[in-house]
N, C-alpha and C positions, 0 to 999 in steps of 0.2 A: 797388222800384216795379213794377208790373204792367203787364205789358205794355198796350199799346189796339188793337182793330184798325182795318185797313184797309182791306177789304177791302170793293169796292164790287159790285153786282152789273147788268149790263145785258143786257137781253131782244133776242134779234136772229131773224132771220128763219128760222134755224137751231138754237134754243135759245137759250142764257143764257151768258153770260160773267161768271165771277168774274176783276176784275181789282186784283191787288195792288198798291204802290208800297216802292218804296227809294231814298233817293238817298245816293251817296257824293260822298267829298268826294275823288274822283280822275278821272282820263279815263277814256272806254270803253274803250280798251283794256285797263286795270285790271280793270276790271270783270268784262268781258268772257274774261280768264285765269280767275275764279274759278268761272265757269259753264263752260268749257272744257276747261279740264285738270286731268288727270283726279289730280294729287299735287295741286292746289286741290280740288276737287269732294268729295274723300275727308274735307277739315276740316268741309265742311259738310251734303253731303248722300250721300255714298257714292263711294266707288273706280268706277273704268269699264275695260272693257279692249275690245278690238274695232278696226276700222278705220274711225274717224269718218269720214262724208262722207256729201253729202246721198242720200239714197235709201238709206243703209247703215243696217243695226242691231249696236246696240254691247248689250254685258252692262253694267249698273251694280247696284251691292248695294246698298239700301236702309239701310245702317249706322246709323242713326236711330232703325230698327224693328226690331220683337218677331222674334227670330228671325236677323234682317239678309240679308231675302232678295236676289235675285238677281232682276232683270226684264231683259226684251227692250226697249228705248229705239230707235228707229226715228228718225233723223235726216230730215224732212220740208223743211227749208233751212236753208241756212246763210247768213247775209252777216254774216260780220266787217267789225266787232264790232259790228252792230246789234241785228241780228234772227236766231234760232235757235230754230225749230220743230220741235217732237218730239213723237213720240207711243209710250204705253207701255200696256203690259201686266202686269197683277199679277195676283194671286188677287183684290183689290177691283172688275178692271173694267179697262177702257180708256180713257185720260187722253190728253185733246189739249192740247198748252200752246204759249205763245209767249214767251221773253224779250226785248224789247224794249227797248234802251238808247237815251237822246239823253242830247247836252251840253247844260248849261247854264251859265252864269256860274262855271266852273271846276272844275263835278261834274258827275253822271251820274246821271240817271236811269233805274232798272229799274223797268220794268211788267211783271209777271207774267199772263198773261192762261190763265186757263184753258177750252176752248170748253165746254162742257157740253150733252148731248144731256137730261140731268134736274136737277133741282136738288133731286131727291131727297139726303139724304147730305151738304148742305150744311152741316152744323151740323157734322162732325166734319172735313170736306174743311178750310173757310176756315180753323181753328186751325191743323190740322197746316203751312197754307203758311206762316201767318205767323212760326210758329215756323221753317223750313224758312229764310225771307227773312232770320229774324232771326240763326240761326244762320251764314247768308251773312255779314251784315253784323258779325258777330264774328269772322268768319274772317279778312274783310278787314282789320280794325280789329287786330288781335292781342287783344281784350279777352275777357272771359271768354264762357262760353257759356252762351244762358239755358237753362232747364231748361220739359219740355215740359208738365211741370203745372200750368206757369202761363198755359198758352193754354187747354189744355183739362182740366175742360169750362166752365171760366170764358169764353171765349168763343164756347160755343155758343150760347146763347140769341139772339147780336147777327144771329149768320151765319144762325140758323132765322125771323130776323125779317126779312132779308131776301129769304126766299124766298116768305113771306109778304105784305111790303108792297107 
């Protein structure tokens, strides 16, 4: 089955926010270990090593990507287990994002929020997250792991329509 995206996009005063969704079927603080730490972090989006805390910058490796580089990740706040904003640096550019968890009816909601100063680039950005989310929610699940050529470029076209619409 192929994956669908999620991925919604809204216009704000300061540019454009691409915002993801996931829910599990456990508490935030579950959730919230798999965006956290760093023997989690490493099944789904790369290893980290540094001294987390807000205003600190940790190394995380990119394990996902061509090459499995290494970026600078800037811890912008913390409030366990809600909310965890960072901000990074690659060879692609500078990434502001938000993890966002709530309860609900005995699972957890993650919102991904990513700020965006373009929505330039959108077309190849929305795949990679959803793969990135989807990959989370395999790591969580113990199940397998999807593969990233079924996001892209299969769902570019959805993500360049809403930069469009």
């Amino acid at each position: 089955m192929s994956p669908v995206p999620t991925g919604r996009l809204f216009r704000t005063g300061s540019g454009s926010d691409l915002v993801l969704r996931r829910t599990f079927r456990a508490p935030a603080e579950a959730v919230w270990a798999g965006l956290t730490e760093p023997e989690r972090t490493a099944r789904w989006f790369g290893p980290w090593e540094g001294d987390a805390a807000p205003g600190r910058t940790i190394k995380i490796q990119m394990a996902y990507e061509e090459q499995t580089p290494w970026c600078d990740l800037r811890i912008d706040a913390c409030e366990p287990p809600r909310r965890l904003a960072v901000s990074m640096t690659d060879a692609s550019g500078s990434w502001r994002m938000e993890f966002l968890l709530s309860e609900a009816d005995g699972g957890t909601e993650l919102r991904l929020v990513q700020h965006l100063s373009t929505e330039d680039g959108i077309g190849e950005v929305g795949p990679g997250w959803e793969y990135y989310l989807d990959m989370l929610v395999a790591a969580h699940e113990g199940s397998p792991q999807p593969g990233f050529g079924d996001y892209y470029p299969a769902m570019k076209p959805y993500f360049d329509d809403l930069a469009t619409g």
